[in-house]
C-alpha positions in Angstrom: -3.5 -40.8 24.5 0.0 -41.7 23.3 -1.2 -44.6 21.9 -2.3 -47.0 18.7 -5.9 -48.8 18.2 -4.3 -52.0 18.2 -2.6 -51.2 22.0 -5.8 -49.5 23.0 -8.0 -51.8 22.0 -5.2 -54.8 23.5 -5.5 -53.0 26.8 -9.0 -52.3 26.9 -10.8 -55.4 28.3 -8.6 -55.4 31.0 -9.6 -51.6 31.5 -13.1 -52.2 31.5 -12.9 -55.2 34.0 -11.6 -52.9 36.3 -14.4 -50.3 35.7 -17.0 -53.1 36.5 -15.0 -55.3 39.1 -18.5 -56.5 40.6 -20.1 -58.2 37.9 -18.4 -60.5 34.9 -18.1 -58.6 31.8 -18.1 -60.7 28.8 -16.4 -58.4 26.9 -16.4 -59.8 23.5 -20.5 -60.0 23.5 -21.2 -57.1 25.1 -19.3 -54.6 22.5 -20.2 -53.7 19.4 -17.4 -51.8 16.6 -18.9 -48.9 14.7 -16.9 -47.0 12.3 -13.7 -45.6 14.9 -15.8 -46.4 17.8 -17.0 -49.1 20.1 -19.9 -49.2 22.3 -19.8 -51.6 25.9 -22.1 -53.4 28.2 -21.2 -52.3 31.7 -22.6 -52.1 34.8 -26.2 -49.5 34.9 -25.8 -48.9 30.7 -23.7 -48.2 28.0 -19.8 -46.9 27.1 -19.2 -45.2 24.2 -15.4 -45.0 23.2 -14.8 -43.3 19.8 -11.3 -43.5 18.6 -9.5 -41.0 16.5 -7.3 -41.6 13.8 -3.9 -42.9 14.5 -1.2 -39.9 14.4 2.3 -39.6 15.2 4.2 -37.0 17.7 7.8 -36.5 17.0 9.7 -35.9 19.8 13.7 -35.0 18.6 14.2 -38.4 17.1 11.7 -39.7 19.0 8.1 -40.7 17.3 5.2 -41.9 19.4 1.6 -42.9 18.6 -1.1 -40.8 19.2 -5.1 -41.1 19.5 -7.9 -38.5 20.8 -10.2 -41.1 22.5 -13.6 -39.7 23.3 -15.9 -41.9 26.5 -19.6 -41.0 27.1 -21.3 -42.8 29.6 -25.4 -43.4 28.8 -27.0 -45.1 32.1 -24.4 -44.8 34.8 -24.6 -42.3 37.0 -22.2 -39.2 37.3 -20.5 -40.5 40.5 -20.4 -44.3 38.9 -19.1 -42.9 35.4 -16.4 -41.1 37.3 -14.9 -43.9 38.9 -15.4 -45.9 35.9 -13.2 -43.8 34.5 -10.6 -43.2 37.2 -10.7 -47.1 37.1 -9.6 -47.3 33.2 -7.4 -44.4 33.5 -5.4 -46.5 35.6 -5.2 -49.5 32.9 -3.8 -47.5 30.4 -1.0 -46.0 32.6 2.6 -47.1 32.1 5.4 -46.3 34.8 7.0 -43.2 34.9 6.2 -39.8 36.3 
């Protein structure tokens, strides 16, 4: 993702109340930080996001952010995991094309 921890994680209850829309996810109790990773309450089991270290990707002048984020679902179904994730990719989308 072209992105920092500090954005990802900024963005990331917001994701995951989408991912879960039919039940209240207290975010900040159900998570737990281990080393680059978190692990999340959601609905049918656990979400398990590693983050990579932060890089950079130079574009001409340009410099972005980059992480390799990693999500394994325990508990959830395939289907259910799926659009989870269709559900956070959409959080973390910015305008453009």
């Amino acid at each position: 993702m072209s992105i920092s921890h500090a954005e990802f994680l900024r963005i990331l209850p917001l994701a995951i109340q989408r991912a879960t829309p039919q039940r209240s996810v207290d975010f900040l109790s159900s998570r737990r930080l281990e080393n680059h990773g978190l692990w999340i309450g959601v609905a049918g089991g656990w979400l398990d996001i590693e983050l990579g270290p932060e890089q950079s990707r130079r574009l001409a002048c340009l410099t972005l952010p980059r992480t390799m984020v990693v999500f394994h679902f325990y508990g959830p179904s395939r289907k259910r995991a799926e659009t989870m994730m269709e559900r956070i990719d959409s959080a973390y989308q910015r305008g453009g094309g």
